[in-house]
C-alpha positions in Angstrom: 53.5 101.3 164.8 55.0 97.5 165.5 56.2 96.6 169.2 58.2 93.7 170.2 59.5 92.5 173.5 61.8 90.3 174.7 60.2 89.5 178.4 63.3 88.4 180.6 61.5 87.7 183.8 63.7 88.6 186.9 66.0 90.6 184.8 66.7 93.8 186.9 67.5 95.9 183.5 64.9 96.9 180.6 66.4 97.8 177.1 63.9 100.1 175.3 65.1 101.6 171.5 62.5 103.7 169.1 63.8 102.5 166.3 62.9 105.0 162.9 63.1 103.2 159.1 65.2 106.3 157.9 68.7 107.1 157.3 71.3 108.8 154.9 69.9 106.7 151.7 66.5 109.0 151.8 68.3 111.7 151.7 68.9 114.3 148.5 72.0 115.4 147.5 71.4 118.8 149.1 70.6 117.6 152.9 73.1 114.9 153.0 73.6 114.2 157.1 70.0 115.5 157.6 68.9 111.7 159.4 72.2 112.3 161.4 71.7 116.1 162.8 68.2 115.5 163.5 69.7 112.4 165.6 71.8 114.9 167.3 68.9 117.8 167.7 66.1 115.1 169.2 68.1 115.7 172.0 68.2 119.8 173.1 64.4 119.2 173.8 61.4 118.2 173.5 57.6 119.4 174.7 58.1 118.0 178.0 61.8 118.0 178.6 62.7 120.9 177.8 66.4 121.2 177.6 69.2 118.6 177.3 69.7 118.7 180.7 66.2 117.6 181.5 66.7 114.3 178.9 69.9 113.8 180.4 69.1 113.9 183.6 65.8 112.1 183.3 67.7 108.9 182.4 70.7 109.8 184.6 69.4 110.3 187.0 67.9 106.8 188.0 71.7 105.2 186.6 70.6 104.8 183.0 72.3 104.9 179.9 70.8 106.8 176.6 71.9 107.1 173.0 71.0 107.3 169.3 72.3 105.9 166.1 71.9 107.4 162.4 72.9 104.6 159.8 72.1 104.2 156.1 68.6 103.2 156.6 67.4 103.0 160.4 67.6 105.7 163.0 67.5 104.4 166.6 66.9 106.4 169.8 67.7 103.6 172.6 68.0 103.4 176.4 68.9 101.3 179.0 67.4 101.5 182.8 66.5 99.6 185.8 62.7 97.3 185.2 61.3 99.5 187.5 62.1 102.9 185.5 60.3 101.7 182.2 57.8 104.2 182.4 60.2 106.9 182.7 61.9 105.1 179.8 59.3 105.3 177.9 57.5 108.9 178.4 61.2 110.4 177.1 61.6 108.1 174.1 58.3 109.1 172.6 58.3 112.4 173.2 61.7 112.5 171.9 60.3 111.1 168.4 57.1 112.4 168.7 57.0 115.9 169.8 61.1 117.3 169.8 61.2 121.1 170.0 63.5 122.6 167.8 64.7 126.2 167.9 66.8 128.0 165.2 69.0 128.7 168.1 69.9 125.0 169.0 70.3 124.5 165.1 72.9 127.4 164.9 75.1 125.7 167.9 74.4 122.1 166.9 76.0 123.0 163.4 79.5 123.7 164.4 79.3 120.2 166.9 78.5 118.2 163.6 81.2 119.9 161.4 83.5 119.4 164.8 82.5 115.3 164.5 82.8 115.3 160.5 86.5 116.7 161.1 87.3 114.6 164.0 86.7 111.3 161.3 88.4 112.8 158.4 91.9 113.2 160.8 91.7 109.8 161.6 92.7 107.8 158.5 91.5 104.1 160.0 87.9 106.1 160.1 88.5 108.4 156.7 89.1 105.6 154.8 85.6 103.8 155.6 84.4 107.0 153.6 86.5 107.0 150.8 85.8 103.3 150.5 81.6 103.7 150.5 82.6 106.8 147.5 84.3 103.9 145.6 81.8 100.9 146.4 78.7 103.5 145.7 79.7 106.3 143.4 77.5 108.8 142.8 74.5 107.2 144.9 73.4 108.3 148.4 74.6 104.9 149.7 78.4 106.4 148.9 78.3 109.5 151.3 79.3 109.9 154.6 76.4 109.3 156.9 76.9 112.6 158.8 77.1 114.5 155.6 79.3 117.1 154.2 80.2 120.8 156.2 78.8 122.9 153.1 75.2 121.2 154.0 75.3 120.8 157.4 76.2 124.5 157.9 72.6 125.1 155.7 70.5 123.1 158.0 67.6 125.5 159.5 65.2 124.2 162.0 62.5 124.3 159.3 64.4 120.8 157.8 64.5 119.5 160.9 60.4 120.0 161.6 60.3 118.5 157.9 62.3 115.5 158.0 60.1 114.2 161.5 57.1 115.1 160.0 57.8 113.2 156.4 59.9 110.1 158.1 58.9 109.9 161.3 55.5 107.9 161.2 53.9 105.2 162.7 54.7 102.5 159.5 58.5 103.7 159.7 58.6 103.3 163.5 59.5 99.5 165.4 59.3 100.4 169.4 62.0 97.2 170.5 62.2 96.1 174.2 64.2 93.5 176.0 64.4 92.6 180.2 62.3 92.6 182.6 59.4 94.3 180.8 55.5 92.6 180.9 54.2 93.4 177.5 50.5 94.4 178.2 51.9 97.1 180.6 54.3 98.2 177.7 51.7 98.4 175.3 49.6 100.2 177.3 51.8 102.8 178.0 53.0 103.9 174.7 49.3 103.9 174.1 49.0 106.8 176.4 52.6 108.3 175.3 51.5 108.3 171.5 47.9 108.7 171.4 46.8 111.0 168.6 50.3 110.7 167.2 49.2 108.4 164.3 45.9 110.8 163.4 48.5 113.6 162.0 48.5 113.9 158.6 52.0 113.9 156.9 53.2 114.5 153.5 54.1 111.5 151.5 57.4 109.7 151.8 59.8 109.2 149.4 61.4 105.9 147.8 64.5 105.4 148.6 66.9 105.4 145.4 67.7 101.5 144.5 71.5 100.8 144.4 73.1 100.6 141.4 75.8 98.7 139.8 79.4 100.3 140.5 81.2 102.1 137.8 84.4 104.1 137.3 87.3 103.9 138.5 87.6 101.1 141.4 90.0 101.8 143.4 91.2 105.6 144.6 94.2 106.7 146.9 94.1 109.3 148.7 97.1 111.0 150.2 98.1 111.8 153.9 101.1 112.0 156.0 100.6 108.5 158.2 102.8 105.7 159.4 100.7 103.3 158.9 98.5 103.1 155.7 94.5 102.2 155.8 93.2 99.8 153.2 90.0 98.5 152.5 89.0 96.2 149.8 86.0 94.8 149.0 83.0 94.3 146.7 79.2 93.5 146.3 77.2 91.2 148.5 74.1 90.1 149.3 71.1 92.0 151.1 69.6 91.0 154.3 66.9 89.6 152.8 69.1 87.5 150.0 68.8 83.6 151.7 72.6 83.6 150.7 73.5 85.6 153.3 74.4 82.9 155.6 76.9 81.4 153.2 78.3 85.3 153.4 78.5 84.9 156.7 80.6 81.3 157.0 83.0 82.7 154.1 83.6 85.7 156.5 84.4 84.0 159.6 86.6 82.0 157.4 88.1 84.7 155.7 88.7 86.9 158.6 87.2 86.6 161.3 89.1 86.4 164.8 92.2 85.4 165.4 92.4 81.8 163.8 91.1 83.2 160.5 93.1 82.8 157.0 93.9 86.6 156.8 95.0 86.6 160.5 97.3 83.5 159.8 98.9 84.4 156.9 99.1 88.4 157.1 100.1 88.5 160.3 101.0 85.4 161.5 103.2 84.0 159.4 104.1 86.4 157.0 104.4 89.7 159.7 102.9 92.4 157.3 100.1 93.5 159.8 99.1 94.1 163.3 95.0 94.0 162.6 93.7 92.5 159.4 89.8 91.4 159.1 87.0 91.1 157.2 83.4 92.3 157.5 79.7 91.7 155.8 77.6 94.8 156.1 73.8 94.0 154.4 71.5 96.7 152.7 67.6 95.9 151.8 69.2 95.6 148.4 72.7 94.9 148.4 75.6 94.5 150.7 79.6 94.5 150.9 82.1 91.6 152.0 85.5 93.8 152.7 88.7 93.2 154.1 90.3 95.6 155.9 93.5 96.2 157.6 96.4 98.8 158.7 100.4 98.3 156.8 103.6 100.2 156.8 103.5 102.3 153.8 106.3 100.3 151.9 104.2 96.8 153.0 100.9 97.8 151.9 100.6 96.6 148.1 102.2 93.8 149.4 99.8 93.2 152.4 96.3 93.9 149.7 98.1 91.1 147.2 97.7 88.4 149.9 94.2 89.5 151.6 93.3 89.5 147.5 95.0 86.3 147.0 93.4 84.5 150.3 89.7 85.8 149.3 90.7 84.0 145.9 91.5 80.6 146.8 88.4 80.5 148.4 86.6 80.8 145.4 88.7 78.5 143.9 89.1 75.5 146.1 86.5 74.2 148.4 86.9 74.9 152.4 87.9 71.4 154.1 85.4 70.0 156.3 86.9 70.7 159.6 87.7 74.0 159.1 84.2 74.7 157.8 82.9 73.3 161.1 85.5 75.7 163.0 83.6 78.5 161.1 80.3 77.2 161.6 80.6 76.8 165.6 82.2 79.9 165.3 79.1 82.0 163.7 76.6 79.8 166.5 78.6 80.6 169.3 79.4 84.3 168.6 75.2 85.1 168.1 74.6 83.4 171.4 77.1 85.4 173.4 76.3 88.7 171.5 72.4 87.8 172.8 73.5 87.5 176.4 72.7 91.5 177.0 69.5 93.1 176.8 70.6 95.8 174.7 71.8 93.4 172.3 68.5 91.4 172.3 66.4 94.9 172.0 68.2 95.8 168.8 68.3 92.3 167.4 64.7 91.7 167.7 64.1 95.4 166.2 66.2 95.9 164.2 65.0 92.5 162.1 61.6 93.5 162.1 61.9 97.4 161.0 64.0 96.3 158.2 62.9 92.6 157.2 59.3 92.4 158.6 59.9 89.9 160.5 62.1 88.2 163.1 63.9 85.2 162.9 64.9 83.0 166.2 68.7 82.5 167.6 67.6 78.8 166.4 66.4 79.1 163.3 69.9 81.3 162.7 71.7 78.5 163.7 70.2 76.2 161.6 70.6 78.0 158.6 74.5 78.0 159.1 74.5 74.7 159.8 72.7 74.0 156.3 76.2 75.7 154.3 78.1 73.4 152.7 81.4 74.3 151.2 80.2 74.3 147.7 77.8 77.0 149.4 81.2 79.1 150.6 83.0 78.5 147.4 79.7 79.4 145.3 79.5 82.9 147.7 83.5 84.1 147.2 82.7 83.7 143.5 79.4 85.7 143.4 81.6 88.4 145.5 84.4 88.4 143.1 82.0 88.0 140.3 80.5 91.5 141.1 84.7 93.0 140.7 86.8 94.0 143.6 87.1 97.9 144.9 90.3 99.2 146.7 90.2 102.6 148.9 93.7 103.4 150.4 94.6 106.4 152.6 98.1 106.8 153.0 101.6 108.9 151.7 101.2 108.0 148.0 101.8 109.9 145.3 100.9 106.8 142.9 98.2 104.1 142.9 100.5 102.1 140.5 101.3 99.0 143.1 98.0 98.9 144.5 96.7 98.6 141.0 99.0 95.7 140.2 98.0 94.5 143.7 94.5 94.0 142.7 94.9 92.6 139.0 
């Protein structure tokens, strides 16, 4: 097990998160959503807190916050109390991961909650399109299905796959314990010492690789028909991991791209040309791949029209070098955004966690900063082209009965 803190002396708050290196990619076919309803059954009890109340109520209860995350590759089990509650913090988080108490009951109710959730994303098309666009950007790979899974196999989870799944993925080398505020380390240490011992002795089955990604193929772009008056479009395409040093030149052409309101596709979609109300663009990172997309919401009649000039705009930066001013815009930007993101101690606990459960290590606010600083626009340019390079894919929800415009959008 790896700990880090972020020791905030003075700070009247703690931020602790148990953060688990497994998501929906380590998944089969047949238990897609597994890492997700196991997220949501941690919580009807454990060996010491019973009930959901009890969890509830033990964080609660003192003005605290608790919550839990199921993504692609991490699950993270996080809280948020005053300095002086860390113990309690801590005796529920790792018994929460370490010892949950799951009955076939709970697993019979928590079904219907899930499928409840899954159809609560599927009627909102901003949301339903994010899915459809992961099918497209990762056919027939775990990394293309919806994290929560589908209703046929969350309606077959038993509380046998639950016991399974913490038993093979829940493990000391697959767990980062992340802490930022006012927290003294030895004290931490010592107590998930005590909270965990004998945890690491039990023997567990072995884990299974995650499947690499794969190259897309078939058809790039799908439309998928509902009754809306307002079309959801995203469009995007490969990008490089979190671990790919290129990634910071990813980030600059983002901010450039679309990021805030003083970005091209903010300026031109909406600004001056009026297609639009929200238009942006987003990097999300794998361990071996990633996605730079562009999304945005259009009036049915506007939105081939609306994808040809987010298209166009992510094209002329491949094509023409970004001036220097502007590329310092971006730059002070990316610096600026980190350090106010970092203010929090939530936000500090899951940046210095999540780095070092998926990367191994941890890299500075500084060291960050330096590295954008080191793009140059030959570095932006370079990036757009290895995005375009890898071939654009389109997802669009909306009342169309033909993909022929957004098809002549993309060409």
């Amino acid at each position: 097990m790896r700990t880090v803190t972020v020791q905030l002396p003075g700070r009247p708050s703690v931020a602790v998160a148990f953060m688990l290196r497994v998501g929906s990619r380590h998944e089969p076919w047949e238990q897609s959503g597994l890492s997700h309803f196991v997220e949501h059954m941690v919580f009807k009890g454990t060996e010491r807190f019973p009930t959901p109340r009890e969890i509830s109520e033990t964080i609660e209860g003192v003005g605290g916050v608790l919550d839990a995350g199921t993504d692609r590759e991490a699950t993270v089990f996080w809280t948020r109390v005053p300095a002086t509650e860390l113990d309690r913090a801590l005796r529920l988080l790792s018994d929460m991961v370490a010892r949950p108490r799951f009955t076939a009951d709970d697993v019979a109710k928590e079904r219907q909650v899930v499928v409840e959730e899954l159809r609560m994303y599927q009627d909102s098309p901003s949301d339903f399109v994010q899915t459809v666009f992961d099918e497209v950007m990762w056919p027939s790979h775990p990394l293309g299905r919806d994290v929560a899974g589908r209703e046929e196999t969350v309606r077959g989870f038993t509380r046998e796959d639950c016991a399974e799944h913490m038993t093979v993925h829940a493990r000391p080398e697959t767990l980062v314990v992340s802490m930022a505020g006012g927290v003294e380390t030895a004290h931490a240490q010592a107590m998930l010492e005590r909270e965990l011992e004998g945890w690491d002795e039990r023997q567990r089955p072995a884990r299974p690789d995650p499947e690499p990604a794969t190259a897309p193929e078939g058809d790039a772009l799908r439309v998928t028909w509902r009754r809306v008056e307002q079309a959801s479009v995203l469009v995007g395409a490969r990008a490089p991991s979190y671990l790919d040093p290129r990634r910071f030149a990813v980030d600059i052409l983002n901010v450039v791209l679309g990021e805030g309101m003083s970005s091209r596709l903010f300026l031109e979609l909406r600004e001056r040309r009026g297609l639009v109300y929200d238009v942006h663009s987003f990097a999300a990172r794998l361990s071996d791949s990633g996605v730079l997309g562009i999304g945005f919401g259009a009036e049915p009649r506007r939105a081939p029209t609306a994808l040809r000039a987010a298209v166009h705009e992510l094209r002329e930066l491949a094509d023409q070098d970004v001036g220097e001013a502007e590329l310092a815009k971006a730059k002070a930007y990316a610096k600026g955004r980190l350090a106010l993101h970092l203010e929090g101690t939530s936000a500090l606990c899951e940046y210095a966690g999540q780095q070092l459960l998926l990367t191994g290590t941890i890299l500075s606010p500084e060291h960050i900063a330096e590295c954008y600083d080191a793009v140059t626009a030959a570095d932006v340019r370079n990036a757009a082209q290895d995005v375009l390079r890898g071939g654009l894919r389109c997802a669009v929800v909306g009342p169309f009965r033909s993909d022929a415009r957004f098809a002549a959008a993309l060409a």
